[in-house]
N, CA, C and O atoms as a MOPAC input file, in Angstrom:
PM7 MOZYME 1SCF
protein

 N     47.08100 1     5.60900 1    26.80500 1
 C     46.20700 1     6.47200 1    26.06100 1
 C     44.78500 1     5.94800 1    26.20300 1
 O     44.67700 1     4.72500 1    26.11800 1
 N     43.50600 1     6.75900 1    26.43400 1
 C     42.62900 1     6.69600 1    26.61300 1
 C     41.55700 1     7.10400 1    26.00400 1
 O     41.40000 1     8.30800 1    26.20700 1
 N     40.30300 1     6.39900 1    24.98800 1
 C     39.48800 1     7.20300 1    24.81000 1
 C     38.46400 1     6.80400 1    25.96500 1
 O     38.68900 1     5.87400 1    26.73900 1
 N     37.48400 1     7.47900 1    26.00100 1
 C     35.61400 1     7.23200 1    26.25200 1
 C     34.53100 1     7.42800 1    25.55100 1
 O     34.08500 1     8.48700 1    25.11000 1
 N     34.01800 1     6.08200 1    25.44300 1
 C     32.80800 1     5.64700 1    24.62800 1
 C     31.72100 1     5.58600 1    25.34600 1
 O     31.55400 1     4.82800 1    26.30100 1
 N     30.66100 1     6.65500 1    24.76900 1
 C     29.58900 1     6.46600 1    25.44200 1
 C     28.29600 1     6.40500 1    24.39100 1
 O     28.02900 1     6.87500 1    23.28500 1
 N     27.72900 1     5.65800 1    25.25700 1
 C     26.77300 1     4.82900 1    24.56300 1
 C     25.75200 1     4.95300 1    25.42500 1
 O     25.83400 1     5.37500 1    26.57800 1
 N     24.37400 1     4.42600 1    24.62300 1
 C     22.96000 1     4.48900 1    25.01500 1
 C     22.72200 1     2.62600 1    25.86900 1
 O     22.35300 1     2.34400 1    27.01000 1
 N     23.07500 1     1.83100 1    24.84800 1
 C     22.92000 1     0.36100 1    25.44800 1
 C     23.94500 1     0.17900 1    27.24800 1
 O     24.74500 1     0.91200 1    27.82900 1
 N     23.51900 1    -0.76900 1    27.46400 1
 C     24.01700 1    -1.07600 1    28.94100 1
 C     25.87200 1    -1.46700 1    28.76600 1
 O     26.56600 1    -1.98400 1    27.89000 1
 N     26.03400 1    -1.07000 1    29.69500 1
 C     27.59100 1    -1.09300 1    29.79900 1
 C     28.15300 1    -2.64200 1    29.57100 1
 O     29.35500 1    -2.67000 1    29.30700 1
 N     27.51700 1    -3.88700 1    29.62600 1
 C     28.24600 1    -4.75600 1    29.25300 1
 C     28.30500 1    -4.74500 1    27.60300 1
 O     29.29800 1    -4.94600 1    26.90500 1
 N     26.93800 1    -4.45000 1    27.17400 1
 C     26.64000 1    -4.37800 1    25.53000 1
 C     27.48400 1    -3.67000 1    24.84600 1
 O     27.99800 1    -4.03900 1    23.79000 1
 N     27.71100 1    -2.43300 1    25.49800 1
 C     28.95700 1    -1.58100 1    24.87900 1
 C     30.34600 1    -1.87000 1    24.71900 1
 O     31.14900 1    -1.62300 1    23.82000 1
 N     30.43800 1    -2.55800 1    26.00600 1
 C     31.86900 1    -2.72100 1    25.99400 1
 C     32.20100 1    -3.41700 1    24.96500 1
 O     32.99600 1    -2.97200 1    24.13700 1
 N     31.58800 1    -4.73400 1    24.84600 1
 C     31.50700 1    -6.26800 1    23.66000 1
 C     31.93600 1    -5.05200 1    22.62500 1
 O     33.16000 1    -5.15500 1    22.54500 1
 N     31.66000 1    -4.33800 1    22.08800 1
 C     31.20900 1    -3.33000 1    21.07200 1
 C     32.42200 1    -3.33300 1    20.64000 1
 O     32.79200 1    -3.88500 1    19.60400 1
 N     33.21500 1    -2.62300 1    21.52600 1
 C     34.21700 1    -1.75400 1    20.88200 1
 C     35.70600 1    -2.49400 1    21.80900 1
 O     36.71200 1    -1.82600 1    22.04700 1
 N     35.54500 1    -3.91300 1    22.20700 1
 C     36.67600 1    -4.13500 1    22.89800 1
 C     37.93900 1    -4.87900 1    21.61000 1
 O     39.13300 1    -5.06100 1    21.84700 1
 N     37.41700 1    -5.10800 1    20.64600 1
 C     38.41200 1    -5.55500 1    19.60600 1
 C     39.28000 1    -4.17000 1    19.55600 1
 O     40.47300 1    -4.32900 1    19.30000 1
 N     38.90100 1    -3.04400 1    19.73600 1
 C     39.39900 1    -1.78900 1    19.43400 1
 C     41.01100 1    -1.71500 1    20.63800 1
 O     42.00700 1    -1.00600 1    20.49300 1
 N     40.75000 1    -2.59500 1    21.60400 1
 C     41.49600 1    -2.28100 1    22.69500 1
 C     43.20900 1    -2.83800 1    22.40800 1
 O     43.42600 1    -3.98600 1    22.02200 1
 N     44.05500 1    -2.08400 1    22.60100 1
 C     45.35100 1    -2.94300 1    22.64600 1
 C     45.85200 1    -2.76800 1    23.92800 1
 O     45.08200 1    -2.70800 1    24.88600 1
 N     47.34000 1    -2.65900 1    24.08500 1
 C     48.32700 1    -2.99400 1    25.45400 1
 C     48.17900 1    -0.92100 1    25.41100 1
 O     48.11800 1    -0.45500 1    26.54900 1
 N     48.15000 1    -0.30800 1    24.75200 1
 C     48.54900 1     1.23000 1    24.62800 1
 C     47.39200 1     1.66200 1    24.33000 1
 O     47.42500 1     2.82600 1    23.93100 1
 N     46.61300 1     1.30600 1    24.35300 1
 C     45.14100 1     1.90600 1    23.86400 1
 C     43.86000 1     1.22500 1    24.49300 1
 O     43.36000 1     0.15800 1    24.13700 1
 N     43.39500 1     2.15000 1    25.60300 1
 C     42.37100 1     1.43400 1    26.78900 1
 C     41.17600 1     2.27200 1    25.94800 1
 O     41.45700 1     3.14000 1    25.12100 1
 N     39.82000 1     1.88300 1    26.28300 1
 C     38.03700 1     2.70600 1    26.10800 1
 C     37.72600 1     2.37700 1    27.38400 1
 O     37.79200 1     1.19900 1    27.73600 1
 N     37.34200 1     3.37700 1    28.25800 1
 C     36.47600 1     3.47700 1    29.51700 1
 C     35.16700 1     3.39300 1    28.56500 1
 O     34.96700 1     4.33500 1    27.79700 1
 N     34.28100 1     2.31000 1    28.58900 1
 C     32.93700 1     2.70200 1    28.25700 1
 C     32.21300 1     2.72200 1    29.21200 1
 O     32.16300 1     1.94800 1    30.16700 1
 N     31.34000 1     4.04800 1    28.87100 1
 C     30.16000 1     4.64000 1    29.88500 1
 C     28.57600 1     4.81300 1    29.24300 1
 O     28.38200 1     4.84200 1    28.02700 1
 N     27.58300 1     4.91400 1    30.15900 1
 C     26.39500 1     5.36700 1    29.58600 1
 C     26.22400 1     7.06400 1    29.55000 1
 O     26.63400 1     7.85000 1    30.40400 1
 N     25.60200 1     7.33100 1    28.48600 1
 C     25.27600 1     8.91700 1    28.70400 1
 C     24.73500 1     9.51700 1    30.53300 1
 O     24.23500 1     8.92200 1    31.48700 1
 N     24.87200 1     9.96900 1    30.45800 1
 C     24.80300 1    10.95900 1    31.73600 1
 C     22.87400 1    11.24600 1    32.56200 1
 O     22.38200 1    11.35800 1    33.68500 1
 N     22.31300 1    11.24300 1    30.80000 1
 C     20.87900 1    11.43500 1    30.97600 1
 C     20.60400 1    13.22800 1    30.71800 1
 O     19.78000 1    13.60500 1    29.88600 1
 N     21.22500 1    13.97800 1    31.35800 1
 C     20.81400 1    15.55500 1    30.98300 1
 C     22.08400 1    15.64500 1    30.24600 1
 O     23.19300 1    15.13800 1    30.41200 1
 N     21.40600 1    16.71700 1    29.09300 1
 C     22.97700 1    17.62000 1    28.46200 1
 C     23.73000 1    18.10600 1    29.72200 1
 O     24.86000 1    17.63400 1    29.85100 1
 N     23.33600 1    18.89900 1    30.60100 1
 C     24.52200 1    19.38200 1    31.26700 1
 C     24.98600 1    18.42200 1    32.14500 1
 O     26.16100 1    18.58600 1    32.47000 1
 N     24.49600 1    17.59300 1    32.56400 1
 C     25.34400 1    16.28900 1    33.20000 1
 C     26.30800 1    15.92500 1    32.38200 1
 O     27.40600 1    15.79900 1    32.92500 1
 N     26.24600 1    15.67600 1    31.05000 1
 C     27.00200 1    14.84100 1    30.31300 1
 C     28.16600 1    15.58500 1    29.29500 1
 O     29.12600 1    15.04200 1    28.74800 1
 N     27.73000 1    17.04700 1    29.23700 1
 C     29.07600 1    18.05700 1    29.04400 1
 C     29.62800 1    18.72800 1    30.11100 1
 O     30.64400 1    19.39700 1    29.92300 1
 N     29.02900 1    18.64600 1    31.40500 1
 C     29.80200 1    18.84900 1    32.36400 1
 C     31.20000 1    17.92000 1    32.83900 1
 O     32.33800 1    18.24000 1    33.18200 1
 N     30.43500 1    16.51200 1    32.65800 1
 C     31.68200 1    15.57900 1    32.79000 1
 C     31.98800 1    15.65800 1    31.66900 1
 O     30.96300 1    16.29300 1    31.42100 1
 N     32.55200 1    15.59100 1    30.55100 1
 C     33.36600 1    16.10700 1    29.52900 1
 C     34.29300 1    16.98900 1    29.92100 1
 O     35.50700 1    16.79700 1    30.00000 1
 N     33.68400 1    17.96700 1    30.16700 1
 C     34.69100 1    19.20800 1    30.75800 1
 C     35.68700 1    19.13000 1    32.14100 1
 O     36.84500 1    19.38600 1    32.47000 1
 N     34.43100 1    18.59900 1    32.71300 1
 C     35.39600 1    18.48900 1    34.43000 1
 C     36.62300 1    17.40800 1    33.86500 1
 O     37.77600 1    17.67600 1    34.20300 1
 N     36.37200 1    16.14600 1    32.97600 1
 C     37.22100 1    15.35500 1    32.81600 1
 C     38.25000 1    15.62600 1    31.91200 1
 O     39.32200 1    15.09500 1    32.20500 1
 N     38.22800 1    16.31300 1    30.87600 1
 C     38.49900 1    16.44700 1    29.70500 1
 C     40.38700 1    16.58200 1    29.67900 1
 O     40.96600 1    16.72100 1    28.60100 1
 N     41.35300 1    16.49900 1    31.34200 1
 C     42.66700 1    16.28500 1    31.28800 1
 C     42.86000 1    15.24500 1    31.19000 1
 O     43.97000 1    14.99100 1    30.72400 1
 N     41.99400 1    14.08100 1    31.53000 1
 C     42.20700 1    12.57900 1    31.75500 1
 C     41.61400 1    12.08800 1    30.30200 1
 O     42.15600 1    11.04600 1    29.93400 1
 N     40.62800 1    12.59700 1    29.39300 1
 C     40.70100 1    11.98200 1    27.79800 1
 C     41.08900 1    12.22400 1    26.74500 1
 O     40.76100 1    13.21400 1    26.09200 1
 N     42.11700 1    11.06300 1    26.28400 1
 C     43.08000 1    11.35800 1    25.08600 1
 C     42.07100 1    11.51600 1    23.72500 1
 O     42.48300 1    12.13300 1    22.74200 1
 N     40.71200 1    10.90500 1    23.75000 1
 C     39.54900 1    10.80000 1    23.03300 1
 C     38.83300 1    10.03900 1    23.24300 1
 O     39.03200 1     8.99600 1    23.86700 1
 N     37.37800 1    10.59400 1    22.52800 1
 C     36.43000 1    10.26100 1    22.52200 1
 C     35.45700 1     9.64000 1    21.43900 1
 O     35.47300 1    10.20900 1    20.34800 1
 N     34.82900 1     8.83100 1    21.54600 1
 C     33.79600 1     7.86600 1    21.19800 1
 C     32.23400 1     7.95500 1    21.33000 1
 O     31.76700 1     7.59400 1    22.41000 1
 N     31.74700 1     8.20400 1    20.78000 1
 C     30.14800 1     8.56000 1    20.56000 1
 C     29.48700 1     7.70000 1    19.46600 1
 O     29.75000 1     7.55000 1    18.27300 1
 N     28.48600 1     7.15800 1    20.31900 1
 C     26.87600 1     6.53700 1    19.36800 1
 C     26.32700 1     8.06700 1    19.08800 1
 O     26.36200 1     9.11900 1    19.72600 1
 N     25.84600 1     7.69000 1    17.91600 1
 C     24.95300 1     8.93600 1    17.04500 1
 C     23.62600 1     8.94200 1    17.81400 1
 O     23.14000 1    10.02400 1    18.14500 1
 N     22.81200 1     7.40000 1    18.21600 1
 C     21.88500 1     7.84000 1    18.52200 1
 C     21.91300 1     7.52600 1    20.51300 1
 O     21.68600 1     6.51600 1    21.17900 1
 N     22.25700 1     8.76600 1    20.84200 1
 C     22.25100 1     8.44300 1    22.85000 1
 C     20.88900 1     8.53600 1    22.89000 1
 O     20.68400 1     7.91100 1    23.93000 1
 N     19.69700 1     8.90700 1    22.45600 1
 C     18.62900 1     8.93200 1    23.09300 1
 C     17.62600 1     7.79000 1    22.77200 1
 O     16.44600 1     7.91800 1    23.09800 1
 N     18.15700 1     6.46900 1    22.02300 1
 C     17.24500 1     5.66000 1    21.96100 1
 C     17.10200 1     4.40200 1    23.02400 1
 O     16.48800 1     3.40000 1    22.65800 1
 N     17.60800 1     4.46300 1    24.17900 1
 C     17.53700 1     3.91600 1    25.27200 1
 C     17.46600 1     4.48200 1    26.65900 1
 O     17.78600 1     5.66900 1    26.59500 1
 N     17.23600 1     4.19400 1    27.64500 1
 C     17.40300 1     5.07200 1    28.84300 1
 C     18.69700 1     4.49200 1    29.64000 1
 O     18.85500 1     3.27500 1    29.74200 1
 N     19.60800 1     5.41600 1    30.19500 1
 C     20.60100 1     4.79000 1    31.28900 1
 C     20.12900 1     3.82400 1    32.39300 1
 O     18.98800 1     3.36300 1    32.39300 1
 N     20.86400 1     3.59100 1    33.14600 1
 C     20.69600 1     2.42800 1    34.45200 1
 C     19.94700 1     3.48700 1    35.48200 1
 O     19.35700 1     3.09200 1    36.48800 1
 N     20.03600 1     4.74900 1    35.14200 1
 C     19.34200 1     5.52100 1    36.32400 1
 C     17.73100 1     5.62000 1    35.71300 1
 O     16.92200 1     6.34600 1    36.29100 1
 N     17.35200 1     4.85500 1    34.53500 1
 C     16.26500 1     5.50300 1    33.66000 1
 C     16.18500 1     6.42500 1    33.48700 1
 O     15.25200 1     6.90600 1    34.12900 1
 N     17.00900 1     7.54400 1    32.52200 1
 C     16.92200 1     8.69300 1    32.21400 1
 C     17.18500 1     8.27500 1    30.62600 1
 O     17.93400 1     7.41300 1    30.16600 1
 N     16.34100 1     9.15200 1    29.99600 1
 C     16.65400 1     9.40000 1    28.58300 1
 C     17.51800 1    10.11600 1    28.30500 1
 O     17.86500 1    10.82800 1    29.24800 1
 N     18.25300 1    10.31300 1    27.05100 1
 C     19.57200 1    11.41500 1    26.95900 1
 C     18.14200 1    12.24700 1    25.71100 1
 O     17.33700 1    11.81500 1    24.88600 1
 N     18.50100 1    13.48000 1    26.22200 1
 C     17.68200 1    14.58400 1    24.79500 1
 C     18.35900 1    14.87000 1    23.66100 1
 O     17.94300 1    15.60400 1    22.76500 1
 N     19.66800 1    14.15300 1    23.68900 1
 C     20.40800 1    14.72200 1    22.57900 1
 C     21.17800 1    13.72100 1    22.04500 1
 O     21.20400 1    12.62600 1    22.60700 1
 N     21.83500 1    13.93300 1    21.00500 1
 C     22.46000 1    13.40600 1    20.36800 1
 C     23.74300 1    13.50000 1    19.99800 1
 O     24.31100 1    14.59200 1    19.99300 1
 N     24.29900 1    12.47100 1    19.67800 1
 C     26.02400 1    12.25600 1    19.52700 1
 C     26.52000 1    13.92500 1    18.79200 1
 O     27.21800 1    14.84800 1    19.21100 1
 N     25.85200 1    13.71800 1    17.70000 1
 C     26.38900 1    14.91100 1    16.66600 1
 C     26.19200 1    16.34300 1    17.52400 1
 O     27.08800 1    17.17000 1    17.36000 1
 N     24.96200 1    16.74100 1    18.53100 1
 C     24.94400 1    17.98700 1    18.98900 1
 C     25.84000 1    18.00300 1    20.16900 1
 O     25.97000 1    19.11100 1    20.69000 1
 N     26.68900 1    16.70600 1    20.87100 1
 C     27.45300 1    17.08500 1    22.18900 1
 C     28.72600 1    16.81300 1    21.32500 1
 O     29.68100 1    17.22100 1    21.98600 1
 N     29.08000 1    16.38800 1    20.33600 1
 C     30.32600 1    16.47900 1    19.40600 1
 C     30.32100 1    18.09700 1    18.72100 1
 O     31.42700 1    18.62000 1    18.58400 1
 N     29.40800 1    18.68000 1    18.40600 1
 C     29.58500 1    20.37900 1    17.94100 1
 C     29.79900 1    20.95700 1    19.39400 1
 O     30.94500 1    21.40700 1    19.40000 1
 N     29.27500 1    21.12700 1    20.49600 1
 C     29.79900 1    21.61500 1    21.80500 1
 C     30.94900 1    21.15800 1    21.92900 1
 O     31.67300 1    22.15300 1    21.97600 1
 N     31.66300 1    20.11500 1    22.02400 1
 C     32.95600 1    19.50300 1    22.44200 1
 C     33.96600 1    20.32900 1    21.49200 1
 O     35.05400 1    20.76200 1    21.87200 1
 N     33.48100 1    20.46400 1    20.31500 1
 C     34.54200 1    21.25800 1    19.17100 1
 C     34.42800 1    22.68200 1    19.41200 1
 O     35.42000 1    23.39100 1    19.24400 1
 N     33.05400 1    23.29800 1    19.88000 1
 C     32.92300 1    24.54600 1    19.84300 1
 C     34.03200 1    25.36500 1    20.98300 1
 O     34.70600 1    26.38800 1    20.86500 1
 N     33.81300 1    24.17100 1    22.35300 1
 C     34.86800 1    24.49500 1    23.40000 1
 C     36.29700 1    24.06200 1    23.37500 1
 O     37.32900 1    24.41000 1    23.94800 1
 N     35.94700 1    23.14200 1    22.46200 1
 C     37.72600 1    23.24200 1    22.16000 1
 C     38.15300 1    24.30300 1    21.10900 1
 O     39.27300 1    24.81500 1    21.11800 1
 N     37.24100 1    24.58200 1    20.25400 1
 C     38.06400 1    25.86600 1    19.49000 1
 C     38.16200 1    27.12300 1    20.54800 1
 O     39.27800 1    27.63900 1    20.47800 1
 N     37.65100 1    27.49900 1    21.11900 1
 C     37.21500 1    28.49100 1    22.81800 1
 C     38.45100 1    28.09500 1    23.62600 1
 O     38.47900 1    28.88100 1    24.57300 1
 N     39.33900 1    27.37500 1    23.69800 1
 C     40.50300 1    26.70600 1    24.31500 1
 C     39.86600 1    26.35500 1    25.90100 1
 O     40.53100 1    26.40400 1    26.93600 1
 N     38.37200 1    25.98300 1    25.79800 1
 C     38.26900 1    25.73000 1    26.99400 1
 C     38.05500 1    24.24000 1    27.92200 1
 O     37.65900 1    23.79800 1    29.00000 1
 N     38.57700 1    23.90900 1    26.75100 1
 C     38.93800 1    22.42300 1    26.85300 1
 C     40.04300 1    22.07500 1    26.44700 1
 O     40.61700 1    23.13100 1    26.18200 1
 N     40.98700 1    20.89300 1    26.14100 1
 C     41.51200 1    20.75800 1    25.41800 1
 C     40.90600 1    19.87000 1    24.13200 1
 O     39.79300 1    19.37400 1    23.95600 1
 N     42.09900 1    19.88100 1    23.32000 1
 C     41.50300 1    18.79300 1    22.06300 1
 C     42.17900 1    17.53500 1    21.73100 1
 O     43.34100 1    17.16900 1    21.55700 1
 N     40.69900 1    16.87400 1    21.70400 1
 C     41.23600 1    15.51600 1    20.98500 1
 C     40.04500 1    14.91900 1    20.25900 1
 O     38.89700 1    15.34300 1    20.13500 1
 N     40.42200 1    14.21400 1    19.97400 1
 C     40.06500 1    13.34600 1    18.76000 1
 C     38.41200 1    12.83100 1    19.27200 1
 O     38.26100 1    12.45400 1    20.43300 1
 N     37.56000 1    12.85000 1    18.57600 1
 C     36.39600 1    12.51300 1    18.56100 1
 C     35.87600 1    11.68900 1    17.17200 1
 O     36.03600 1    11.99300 1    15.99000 1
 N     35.12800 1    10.42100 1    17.83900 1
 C     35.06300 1     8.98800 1    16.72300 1
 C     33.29400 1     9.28500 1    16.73800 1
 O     32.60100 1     9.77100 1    17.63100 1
 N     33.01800 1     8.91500 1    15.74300 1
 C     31.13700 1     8.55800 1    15.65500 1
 C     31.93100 1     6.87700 1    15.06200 1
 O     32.77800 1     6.50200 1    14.25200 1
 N     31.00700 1     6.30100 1    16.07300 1
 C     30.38100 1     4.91400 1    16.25800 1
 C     29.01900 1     4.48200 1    16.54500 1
 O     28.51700 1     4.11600 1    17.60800 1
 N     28.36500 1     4.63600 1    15.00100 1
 C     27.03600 1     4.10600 1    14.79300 1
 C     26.53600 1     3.09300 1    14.23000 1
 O     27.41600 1     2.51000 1    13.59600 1
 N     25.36400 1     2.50300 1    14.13700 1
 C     24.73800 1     1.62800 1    12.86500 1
 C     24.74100 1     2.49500 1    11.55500 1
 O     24.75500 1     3.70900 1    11.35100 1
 N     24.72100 1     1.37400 1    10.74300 1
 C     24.97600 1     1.72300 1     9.44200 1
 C     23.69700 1     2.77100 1     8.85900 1
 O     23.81100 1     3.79800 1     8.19000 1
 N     22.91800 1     2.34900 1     9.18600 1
 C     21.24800 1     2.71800 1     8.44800 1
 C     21.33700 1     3.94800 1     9.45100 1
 O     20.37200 1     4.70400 1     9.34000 1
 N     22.26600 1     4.31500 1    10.39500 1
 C     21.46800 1     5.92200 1    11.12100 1
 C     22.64200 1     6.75700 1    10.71400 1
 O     22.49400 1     7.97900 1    10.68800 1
 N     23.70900 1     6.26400 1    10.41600 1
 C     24.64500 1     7.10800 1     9.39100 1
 C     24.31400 1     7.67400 1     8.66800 1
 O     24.51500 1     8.88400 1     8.56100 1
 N     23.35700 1     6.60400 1     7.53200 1
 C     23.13200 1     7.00000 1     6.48100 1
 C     22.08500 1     7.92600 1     6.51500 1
 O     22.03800 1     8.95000 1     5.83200 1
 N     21.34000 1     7.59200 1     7.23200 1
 C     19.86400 1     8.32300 1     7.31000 1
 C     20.04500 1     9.76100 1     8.45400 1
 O     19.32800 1    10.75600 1     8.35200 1
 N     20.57500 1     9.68600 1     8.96700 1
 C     20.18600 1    10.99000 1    10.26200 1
 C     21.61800 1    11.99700 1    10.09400 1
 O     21.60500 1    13.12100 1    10.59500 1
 N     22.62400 1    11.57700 1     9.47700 1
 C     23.77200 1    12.42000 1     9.52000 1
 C     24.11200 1    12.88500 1     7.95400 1
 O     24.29000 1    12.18400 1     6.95800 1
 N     24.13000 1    14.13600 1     8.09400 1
 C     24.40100 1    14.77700 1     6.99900 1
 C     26.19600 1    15.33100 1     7.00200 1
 O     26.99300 1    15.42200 1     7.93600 1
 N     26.30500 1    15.54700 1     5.90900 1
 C     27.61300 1    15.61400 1     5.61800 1
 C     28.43300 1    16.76900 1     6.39300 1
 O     29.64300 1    16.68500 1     6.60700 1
 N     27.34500 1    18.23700 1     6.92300 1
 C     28.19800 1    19.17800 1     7.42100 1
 C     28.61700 1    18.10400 1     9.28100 1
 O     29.70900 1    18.13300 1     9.84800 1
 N     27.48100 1    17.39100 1     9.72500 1
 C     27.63700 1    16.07500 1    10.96200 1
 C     28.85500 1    15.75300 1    11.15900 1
 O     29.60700 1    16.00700 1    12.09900 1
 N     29.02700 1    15.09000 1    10.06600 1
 C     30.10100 1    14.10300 1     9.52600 1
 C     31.41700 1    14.91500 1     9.99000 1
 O     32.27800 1    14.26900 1    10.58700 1
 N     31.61700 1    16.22000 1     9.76600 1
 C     33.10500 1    16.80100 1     9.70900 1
 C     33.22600 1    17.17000 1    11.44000 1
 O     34.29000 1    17.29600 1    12.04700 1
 N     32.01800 1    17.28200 1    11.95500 1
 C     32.76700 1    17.26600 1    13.40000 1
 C     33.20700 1    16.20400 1    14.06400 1
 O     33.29000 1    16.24300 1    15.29200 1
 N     33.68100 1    14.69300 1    13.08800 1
 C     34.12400 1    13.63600 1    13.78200 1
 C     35.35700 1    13.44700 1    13.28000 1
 O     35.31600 1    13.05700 1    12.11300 1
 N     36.40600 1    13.57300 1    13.70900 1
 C     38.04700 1    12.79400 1    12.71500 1
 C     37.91400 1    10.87900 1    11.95000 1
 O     38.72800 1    10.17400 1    11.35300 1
 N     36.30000 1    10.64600 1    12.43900 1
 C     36.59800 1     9.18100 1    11.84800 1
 C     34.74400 1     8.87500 1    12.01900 1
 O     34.22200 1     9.48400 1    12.95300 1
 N     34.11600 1     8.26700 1    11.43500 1
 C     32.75500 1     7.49600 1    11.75700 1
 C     33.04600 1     6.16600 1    10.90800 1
 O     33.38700 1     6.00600 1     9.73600 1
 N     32.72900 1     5.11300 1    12.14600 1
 C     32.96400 1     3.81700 1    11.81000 1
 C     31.44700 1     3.04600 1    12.07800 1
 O     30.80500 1     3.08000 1    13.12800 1
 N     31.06200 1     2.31500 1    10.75100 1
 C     29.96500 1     1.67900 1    10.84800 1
 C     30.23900 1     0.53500 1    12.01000 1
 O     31.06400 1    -0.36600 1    11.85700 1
 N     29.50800 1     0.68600 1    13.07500 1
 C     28.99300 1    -0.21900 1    13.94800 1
 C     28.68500 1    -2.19300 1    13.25000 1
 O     29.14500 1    -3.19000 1    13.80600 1
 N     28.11400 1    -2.19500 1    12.40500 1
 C     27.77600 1    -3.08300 1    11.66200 1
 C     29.35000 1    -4.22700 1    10.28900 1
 O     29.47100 1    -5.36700 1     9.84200 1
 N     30.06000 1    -3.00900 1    10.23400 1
 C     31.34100 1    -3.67400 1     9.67100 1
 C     32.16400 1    -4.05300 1    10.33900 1
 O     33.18800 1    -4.55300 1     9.87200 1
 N     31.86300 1    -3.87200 1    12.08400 1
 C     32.88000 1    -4.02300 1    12.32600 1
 C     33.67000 1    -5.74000 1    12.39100 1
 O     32.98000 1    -6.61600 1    12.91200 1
 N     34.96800 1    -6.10400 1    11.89800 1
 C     35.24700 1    -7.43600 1    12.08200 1
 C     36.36000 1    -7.43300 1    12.53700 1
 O     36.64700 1    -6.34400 1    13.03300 1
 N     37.36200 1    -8.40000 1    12.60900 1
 C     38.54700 1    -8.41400 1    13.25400 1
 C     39.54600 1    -7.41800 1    12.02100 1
 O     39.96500 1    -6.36700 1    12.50600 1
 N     39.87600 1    -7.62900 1    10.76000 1
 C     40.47800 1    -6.83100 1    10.03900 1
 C     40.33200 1    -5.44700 1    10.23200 1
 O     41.25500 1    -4.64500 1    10.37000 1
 N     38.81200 1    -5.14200 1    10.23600 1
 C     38.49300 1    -3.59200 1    10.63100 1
 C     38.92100 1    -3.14800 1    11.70900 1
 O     39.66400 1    -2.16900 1    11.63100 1
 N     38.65500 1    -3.61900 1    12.84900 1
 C     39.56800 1    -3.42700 1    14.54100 1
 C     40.69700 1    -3.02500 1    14.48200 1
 O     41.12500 1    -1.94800 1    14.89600 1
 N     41.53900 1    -4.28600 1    13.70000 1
 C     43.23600 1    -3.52300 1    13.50900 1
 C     43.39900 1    -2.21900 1    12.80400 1
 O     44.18200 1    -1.31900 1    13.10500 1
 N     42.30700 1    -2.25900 1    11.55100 1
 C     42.69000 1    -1.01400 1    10.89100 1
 C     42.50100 1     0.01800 1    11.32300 1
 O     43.31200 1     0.92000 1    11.11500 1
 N     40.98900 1     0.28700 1    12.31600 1
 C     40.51500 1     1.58600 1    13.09800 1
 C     41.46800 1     1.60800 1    14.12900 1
 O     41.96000 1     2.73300 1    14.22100 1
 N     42.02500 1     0.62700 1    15.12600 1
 C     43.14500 1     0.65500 1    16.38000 1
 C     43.78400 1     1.36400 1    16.15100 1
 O     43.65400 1     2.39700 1    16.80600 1
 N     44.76300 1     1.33700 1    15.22400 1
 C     45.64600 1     1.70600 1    14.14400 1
 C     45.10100 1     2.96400 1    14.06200 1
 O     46.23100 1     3.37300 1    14.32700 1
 N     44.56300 1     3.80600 1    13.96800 1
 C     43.84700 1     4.66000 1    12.96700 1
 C     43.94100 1     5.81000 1    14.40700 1
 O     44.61600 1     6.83400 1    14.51600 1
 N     42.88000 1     5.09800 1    15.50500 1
 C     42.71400 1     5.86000 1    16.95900 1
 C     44.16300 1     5.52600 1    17.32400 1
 O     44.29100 1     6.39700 1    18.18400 1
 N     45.06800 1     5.05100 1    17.30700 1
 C     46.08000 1     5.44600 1    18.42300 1
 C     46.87000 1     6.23800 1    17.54400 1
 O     47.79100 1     6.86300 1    18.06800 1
 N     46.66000 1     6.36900 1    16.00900 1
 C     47.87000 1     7.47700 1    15.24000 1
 C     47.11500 1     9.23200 1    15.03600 1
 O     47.61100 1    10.12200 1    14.34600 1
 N     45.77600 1     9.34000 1    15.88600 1
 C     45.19100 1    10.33400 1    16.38300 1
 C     45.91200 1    10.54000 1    17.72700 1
 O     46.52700 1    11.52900 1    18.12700 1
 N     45.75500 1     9.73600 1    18.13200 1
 C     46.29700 1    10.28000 1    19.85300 1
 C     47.74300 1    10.39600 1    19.83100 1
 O     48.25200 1    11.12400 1    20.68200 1
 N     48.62600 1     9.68800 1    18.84500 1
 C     50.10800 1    10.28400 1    18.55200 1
 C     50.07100 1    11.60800 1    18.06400 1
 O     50.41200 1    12.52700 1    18.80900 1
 N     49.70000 1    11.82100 1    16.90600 1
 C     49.21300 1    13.22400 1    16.45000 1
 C     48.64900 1    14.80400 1    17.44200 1
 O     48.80100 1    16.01900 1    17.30900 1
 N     48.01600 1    13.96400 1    18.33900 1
 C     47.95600 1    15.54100 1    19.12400 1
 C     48.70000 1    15.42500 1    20.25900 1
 O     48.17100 1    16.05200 1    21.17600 1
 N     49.74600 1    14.86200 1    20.58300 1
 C     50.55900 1    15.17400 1    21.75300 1
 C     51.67100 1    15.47500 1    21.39100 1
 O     52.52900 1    15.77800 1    22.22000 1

């Protein structure tokens, strides 16, 4: 089972991030944003048989990728497309995580945000207890929709 995490920081930074998350049944391809919206919901879509779920930073546009491109958008507006085309059946569905800092949770995401994610986990709590509990949490999502 597979999610993909994509993130604004460089691919080693990310990975560190979210590799407590990893078990023997539960892999994260982490990637950088794409740089254009349609680059980066195109691969969504073209990919979208090969991910069991997905993983999103709230804020993709506060860094540039390895190609130096800025992303124009943000976690929460390519998470409402991802839901919009999966309600459209033109994707399939799965599970989508917000993985942010604490202070842009609080501050930039409002509560209707919040419901297009099955989970938002503060970036900042994360410790070894929390890992097991979210692991736990993402692989009984990816049991759930198959």
């Amino acid at each position: 089972m597979k999610y993909i995490y994509i993130d604004d920081d460089k691919i080693e930074k990310s990975s560190g991030k979210v590799s407590g998350f990893i078990r023997e049944d539960l892999s994260i391809d982490t990637q950088q944003h794409r740089g254009s919206w349609e680059k980066q919901i195109n691969y969504i879509c073209d990919s979208s048989h090969d991910i069991d779920g997905l993983i999103l930073d709230l804020e993709l546009n506060d860094l540039p990728n390895d190609n130096d491109e800025r992303a124009c958008f943000k976690g929460t507006s390519l998470a409402q497309e991802i839901r919009t085309r999966q309600k459209g059946n033109d994707i399939k569905s799965f599970p989508i995580i917000l993985f942010s800092a604490h202070d842009k949770l609080s501050t930039l995401l409002e509560a209707t945000g919040k419901d297009l994610f099955d989970i938002c986990i503060d970036k900042e709590s994360v410790t070894t207890d929390v890992f097991d509990k979210f692991s736990a949490q993402l692989y009984a999502f990816l049991n759930s929709a198959t």
